[in-house]
Backbone as XML, in Angstrom:
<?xml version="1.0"?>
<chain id="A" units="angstrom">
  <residue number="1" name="UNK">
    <atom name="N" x="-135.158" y="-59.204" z="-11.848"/>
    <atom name="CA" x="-135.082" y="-60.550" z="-12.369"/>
    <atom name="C" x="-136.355" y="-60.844" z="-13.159"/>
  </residue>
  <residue number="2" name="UNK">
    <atom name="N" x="-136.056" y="-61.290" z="-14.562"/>
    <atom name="CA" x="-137.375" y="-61.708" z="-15.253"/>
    <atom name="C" x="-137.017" y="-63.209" z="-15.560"/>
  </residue>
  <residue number="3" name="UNK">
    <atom name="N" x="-138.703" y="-63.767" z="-15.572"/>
    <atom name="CA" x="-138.692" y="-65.478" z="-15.210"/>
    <atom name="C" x="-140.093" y="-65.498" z="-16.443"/>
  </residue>
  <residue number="4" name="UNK">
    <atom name="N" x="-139.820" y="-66.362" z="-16.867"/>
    <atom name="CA" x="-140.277" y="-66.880" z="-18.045"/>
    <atom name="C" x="-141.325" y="-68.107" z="-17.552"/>
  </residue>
  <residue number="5" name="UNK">
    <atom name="N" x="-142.407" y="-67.734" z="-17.019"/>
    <atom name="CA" x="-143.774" y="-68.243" z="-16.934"/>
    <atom name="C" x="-144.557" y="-68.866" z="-18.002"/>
  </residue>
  <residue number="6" name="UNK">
    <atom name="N" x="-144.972" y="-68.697" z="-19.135"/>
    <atom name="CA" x="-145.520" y="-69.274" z="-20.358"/>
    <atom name="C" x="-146.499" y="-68.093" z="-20.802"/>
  </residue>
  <residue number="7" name="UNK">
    <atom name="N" x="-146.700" y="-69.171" z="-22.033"/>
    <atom name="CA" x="-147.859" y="-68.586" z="-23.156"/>
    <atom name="C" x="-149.224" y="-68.045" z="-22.554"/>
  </residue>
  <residue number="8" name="UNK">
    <atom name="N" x="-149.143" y="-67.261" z="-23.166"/>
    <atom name="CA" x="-150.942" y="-66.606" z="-23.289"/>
    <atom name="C" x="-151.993" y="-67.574" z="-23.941"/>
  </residue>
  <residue number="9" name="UNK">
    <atom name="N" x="-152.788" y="-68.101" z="-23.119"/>
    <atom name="CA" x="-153.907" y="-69.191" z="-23.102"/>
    <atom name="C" x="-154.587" y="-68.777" z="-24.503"/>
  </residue>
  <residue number="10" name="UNK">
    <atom name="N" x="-154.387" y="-67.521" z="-24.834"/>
    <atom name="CA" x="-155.764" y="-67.007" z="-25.478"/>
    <atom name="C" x="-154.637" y="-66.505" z="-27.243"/>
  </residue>
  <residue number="11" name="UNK">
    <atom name="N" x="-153.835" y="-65.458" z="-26.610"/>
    <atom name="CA" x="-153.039" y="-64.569" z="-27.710"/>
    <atom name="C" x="-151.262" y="-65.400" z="-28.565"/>
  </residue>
  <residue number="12" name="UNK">
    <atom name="N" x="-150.984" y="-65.901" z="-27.503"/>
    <atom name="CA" x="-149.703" y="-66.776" z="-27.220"/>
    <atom name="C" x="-148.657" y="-65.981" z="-27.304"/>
  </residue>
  <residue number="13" name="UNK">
    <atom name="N" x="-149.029" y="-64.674" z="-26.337"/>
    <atom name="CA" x="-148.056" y="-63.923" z="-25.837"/>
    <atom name="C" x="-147.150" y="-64.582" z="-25.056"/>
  </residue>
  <residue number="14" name="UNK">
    <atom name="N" x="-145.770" y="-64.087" z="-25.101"/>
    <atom name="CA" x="-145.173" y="-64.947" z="-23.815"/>
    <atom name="C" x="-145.596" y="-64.091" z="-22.523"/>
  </residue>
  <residue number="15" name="UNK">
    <atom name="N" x="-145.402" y="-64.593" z="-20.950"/>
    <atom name="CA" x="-146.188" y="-63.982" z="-20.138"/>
    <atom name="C" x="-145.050" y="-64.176" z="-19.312"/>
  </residue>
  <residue number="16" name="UNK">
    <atom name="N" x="-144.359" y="-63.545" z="-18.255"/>
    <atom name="CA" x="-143.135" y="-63.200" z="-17.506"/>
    <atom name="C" x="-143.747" y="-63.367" z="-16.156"/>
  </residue>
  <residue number="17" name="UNK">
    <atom name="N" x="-142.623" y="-63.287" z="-15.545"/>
    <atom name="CA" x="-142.903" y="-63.054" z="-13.618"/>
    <atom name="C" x="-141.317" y="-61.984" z="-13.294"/>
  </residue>
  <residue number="18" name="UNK">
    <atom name="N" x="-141.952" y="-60.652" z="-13.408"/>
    <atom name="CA" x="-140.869" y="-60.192" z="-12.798"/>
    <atom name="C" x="-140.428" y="-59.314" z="-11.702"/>
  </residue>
  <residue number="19" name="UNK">
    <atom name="N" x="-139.287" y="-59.581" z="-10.535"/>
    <atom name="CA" x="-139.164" y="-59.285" z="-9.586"/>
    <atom name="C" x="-140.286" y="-59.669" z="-8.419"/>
  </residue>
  <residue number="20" name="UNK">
    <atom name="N" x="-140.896" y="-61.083" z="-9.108"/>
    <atom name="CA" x="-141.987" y="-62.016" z="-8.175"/>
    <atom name="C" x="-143.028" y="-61.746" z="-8.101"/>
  </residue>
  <residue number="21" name="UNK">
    <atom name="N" x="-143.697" y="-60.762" z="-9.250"/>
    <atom name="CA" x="-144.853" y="-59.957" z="-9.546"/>
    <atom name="C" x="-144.940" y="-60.853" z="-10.770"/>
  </residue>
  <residue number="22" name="UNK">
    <atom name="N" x="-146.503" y="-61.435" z="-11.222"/>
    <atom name="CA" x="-146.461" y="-62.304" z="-12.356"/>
    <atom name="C" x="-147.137" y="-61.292" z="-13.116"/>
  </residue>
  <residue number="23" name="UNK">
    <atom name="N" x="-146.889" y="-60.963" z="-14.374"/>
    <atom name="CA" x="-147.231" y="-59.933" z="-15.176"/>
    <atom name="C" x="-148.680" y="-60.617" z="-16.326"/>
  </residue>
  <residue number="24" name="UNK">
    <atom name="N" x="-149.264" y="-60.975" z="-15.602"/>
    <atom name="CA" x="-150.618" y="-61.899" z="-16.044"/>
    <atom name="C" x="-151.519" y="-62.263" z="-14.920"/>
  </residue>
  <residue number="25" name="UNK">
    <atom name="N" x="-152.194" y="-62.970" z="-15.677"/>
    <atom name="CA" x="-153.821" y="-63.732" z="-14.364"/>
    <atom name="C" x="-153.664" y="-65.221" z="-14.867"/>
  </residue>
  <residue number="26" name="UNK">
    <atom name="N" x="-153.507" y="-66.151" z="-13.820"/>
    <atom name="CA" x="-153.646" y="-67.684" z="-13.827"/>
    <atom name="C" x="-155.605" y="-67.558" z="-13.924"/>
  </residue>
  <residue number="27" name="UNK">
    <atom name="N" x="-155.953" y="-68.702" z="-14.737"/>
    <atom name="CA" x="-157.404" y="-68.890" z="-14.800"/>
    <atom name="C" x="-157.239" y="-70.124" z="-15.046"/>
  </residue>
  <residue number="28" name="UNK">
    <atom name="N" x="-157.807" y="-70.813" z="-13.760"/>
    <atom name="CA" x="-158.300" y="-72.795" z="-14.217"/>
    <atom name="C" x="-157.128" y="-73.067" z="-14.892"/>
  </residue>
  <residue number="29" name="UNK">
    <atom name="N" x="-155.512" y="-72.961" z="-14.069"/>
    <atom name="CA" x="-154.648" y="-73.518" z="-14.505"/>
    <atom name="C" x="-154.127" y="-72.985" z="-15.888"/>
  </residue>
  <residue number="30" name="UNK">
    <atom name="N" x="-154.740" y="-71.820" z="-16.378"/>
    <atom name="CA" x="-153.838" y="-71.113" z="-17.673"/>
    <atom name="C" x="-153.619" y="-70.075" z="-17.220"/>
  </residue>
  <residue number="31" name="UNK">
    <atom name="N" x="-152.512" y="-69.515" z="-18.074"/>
    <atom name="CA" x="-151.830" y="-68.133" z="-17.917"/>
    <atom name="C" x="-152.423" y="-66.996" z="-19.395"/>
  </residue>
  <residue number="32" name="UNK">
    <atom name="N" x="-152.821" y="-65.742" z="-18.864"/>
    <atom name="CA" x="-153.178" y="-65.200" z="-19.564"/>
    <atom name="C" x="-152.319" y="-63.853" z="-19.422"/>
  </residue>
  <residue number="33" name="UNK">
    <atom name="N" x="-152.088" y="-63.368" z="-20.483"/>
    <atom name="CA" x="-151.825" y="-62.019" z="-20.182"/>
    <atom name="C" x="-152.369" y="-60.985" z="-19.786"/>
  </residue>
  <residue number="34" name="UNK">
    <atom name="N" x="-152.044" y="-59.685" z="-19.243"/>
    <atom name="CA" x="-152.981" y="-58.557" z="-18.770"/>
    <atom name="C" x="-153.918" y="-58.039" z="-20.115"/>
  </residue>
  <residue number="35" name="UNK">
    <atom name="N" x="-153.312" y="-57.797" z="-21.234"/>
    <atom name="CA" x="-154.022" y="-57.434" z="-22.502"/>
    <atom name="C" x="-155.256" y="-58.169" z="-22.932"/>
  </residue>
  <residue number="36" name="UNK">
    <atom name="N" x="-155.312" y="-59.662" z="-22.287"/>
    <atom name="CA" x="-156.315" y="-60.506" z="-22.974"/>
    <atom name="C" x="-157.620" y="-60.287" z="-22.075"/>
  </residue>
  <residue number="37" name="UNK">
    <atom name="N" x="-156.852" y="-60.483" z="-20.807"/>
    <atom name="CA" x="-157.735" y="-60.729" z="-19.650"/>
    <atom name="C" x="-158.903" y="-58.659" z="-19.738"/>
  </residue>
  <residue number="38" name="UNK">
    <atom name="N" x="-158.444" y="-57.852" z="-19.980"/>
    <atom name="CA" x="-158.980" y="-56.971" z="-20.106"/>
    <atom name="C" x="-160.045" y="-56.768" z="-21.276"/>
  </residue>
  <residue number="39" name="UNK">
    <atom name="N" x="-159.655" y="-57.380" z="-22.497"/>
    <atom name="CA" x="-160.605" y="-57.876" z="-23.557"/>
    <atom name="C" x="-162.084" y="-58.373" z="-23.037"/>
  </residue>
  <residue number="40" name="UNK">
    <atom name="N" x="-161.754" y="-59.530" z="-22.494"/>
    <atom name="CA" x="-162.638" y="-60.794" z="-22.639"/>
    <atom name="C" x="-162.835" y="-61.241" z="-20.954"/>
  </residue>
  <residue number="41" name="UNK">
    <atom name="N" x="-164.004" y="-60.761" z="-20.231"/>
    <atom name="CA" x="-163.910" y="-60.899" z="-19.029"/>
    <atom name="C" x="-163.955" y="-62.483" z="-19.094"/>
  </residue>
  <residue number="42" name="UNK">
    <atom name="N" x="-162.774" y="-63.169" z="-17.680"/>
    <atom name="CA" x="-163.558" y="-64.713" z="-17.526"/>
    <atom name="C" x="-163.883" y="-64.962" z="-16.292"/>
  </residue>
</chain>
């Protein structure tokens, strides 16, 4: 099952939750993707 979580804080990737695994990092209430969050430590 894929679930449609939101935008990338940073890239405005869309960012998924699937099979209840969120395929990103929440930071201070934003969603980032794995690609960004590896960039740009926060």
């Amino acid at each position: 099952m894929k679930e449609y979580v939101g935008t990338c804080g940073q890239c405005g990737k869309a960012v998924y939750c699937c099979d209840g695994f969120l395929n990103g990092v929440v930071v201070d209430g934003k969603v980032f993707c794995f690609l960004c969050v590896e960039k740009e430590p926060t």
